[in-house]
MIVEXPA-836527 format. One record per residue (C-alpha): x negated, y, z negated; residue in three letters; residue number from 0. Coordinates in nm, 2 decimals. Layout:
<recs>
REC     east    north       up     r     k
REC        X        Y        Z   Ala   NUM
...
</recs>
This chain:
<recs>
REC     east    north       up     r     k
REC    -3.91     1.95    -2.43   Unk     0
REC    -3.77     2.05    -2.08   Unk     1
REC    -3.44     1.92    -1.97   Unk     2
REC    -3.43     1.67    -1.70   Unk     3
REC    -3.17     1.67    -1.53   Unk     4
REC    -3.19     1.66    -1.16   Unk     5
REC    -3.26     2.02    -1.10   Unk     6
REC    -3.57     2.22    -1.01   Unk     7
REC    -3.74     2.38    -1.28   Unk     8
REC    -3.81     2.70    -1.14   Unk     9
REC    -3.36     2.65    -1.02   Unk    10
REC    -3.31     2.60    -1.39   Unk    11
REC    -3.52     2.90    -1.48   Unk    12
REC    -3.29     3.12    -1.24   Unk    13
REC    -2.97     2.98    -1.35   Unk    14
REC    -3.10     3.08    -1.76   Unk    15
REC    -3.16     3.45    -1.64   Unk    16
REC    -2.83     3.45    -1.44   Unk    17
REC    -2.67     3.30    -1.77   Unk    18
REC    -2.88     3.54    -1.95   Unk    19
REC    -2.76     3.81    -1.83   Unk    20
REC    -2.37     3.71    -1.90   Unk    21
REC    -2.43     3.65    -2.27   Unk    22
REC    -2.58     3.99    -2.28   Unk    23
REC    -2.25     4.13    -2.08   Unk    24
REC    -2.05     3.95    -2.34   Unk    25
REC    -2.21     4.09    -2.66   Unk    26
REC    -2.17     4.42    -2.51   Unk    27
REC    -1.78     4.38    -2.49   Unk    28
REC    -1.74     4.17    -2.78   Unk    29
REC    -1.93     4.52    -2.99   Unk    30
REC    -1.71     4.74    -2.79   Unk    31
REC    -1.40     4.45    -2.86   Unk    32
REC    -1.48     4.57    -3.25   Unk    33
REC    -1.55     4.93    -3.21   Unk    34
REC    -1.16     4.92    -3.07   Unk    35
REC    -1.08     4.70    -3.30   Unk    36
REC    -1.19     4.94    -3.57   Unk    37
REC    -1.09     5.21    -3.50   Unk    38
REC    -0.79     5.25    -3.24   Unk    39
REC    -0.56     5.47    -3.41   Unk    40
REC    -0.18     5.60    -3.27   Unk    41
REC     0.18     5.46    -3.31   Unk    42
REC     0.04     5.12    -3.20   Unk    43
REC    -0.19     5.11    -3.47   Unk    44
REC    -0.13     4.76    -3.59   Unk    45
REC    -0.05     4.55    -3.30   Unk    46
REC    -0.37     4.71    -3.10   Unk    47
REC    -0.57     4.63    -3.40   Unk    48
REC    -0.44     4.26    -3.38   Unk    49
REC    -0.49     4.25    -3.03   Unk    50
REC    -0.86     4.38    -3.04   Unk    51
REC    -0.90     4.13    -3.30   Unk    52
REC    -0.80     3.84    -3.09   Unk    53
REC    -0.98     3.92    -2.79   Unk    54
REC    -1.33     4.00    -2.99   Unk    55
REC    -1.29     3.68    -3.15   Unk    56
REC    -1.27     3.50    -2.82   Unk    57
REC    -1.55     3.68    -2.70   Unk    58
REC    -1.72     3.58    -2.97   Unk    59
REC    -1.71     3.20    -2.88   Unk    60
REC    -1.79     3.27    -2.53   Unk    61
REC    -2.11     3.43    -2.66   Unk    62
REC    -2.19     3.13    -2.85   Unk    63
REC    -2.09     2.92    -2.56   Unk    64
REC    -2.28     3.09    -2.31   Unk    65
REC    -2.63     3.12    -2.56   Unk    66
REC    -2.59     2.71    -2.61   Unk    67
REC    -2.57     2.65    -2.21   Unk    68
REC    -2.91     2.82    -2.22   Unk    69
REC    -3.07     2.60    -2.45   Unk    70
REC    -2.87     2.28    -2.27   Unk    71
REC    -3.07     2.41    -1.94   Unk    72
REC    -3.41     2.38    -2.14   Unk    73
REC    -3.48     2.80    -2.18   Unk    74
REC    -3.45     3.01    -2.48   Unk    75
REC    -3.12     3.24    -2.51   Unk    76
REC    -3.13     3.62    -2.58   Unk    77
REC    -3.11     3.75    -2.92   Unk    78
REC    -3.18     4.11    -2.96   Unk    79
REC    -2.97     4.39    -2.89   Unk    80
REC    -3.27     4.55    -2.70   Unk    81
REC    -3.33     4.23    -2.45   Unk    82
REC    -2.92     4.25    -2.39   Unk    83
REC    -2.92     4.61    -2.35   Unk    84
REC    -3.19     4.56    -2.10   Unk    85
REC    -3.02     4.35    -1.86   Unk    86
REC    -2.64     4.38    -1.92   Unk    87
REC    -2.41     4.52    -1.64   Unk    88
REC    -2.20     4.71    -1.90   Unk    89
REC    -2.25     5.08    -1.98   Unk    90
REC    -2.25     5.15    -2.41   Unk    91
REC    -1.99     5.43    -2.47   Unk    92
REC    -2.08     5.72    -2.70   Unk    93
REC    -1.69     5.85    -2.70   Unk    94
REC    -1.47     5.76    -3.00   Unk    95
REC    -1.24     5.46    -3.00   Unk    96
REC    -0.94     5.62    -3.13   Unk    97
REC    -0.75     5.67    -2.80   Unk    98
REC    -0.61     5.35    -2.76   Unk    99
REC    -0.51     5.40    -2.36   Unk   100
REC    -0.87     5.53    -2.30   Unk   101
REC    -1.00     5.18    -2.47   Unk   102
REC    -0.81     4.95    -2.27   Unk   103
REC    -0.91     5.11    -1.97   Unk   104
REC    -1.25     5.08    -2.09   Unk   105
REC    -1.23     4.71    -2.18   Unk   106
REC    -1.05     4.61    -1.92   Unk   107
REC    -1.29     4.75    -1.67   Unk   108
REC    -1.55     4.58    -1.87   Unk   109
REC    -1.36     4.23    -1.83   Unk   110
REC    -1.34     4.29    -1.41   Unk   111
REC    -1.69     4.39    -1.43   Unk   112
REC    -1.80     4.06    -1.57   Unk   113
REC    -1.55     3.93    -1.36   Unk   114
REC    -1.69     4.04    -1.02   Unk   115
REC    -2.06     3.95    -1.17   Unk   116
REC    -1.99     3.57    -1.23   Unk   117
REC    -1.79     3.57    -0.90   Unk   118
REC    -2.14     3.73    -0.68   Unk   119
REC    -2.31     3.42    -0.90   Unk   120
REC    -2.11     3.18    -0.83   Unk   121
REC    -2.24     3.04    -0.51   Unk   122
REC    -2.62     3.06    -0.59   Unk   123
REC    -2.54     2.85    -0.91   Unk   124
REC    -2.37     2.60    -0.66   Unk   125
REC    -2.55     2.62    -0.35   Unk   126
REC    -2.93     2.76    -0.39   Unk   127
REC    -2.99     2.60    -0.74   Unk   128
REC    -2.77     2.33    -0.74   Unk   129
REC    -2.65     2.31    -1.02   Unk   130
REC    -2.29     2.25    -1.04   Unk   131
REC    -2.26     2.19    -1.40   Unk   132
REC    -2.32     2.56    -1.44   Unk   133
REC    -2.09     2.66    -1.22   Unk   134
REC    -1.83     2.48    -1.33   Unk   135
REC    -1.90     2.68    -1.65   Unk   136
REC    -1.90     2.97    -1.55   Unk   137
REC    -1.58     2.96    -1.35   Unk   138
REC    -1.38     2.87    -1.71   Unk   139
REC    -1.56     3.17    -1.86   Unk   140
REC    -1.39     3.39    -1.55   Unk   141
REC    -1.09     3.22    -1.52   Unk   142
REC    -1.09     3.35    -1.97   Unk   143
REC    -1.20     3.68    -1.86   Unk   144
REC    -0.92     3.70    -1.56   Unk   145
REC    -0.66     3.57    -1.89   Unk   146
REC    -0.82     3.88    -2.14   Unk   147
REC    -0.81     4.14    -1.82   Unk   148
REC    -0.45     4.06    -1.74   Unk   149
REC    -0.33     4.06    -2.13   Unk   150
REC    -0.52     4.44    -2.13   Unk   151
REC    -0.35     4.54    -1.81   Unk   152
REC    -0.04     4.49    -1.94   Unk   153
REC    -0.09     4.76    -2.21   Unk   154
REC    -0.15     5.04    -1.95   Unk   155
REC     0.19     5.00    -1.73   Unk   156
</recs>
């Protein structure tokens, strides 16, 4: 059954992809989140591989978050890796995770990526297909992003 809430159809199709493509951008860091977590090795073994752990398991709630807006706005969520691979921002890394400072560059540039992506969304959730609910969403998952960025920017004084 399609959701009726006071928005367009074809707005609340729009509004799925644009979602869509943010829960693919967030599995993509929440696997790269684990591939840290594994295995970041160096003298900061242990609190890195605490740290990872909390972020991926944040991530991972935003993912579930984000998929379950979908399916509030009436449309089916992603599933596969090959449909988020498809339209993710994020690049997969074929390097090894072992140096830690390369990592938190990596992941932190990940987290502005997102970032910058919700931010460019932002006003055509709001304004073209009016759907403020979204947005509103949206802006907590940034203003969680703008929390992770600044807790990995503080490991690369």
């Amino acid at each position: 059954m399609k959701a009726n809430i006071d928005i367009k159809a074809n707005n609340l199709e729009k509004v799925a992809d644009i979602l869509n493509t943010l829960l693919a951008d967030e599995f993509v860091l929440c696997t790269k989140t684990r591939n840290a977590h594994w295995n970041v090795e160096g003298p900061h073994f242990y609190d890195l591989h605490k740290f990872f752990e909390l972020q991926y398991e944040e991530l991972d709630e935003m993912i579930d978050e984000v998929a379950e807006r979908v399916r509030k706005l009436g449309h089916f969520s992603l599933g596969s890796l090959k449909d988020f691979l498809a339209v993710t921002h994020l690049s997969e890394d074929s390097h090894r995770f072992s140096d830690s400072r390369k990592i938190i560059q990596t992941l932190l540039s990940d987290h502005e990526a997102i970032i910058c992506s919700i931010r460019q969304e932002l006003n055509k959730v709001t304004d073209t297909y009016k759907d403020a609910g979204t947005a509103d969403f949206i802006t907590g998952i940034m203003e969680q992003h703008e929390k992770m960025a600044w807790m990995l920017r503080a490991h690369v004084l």
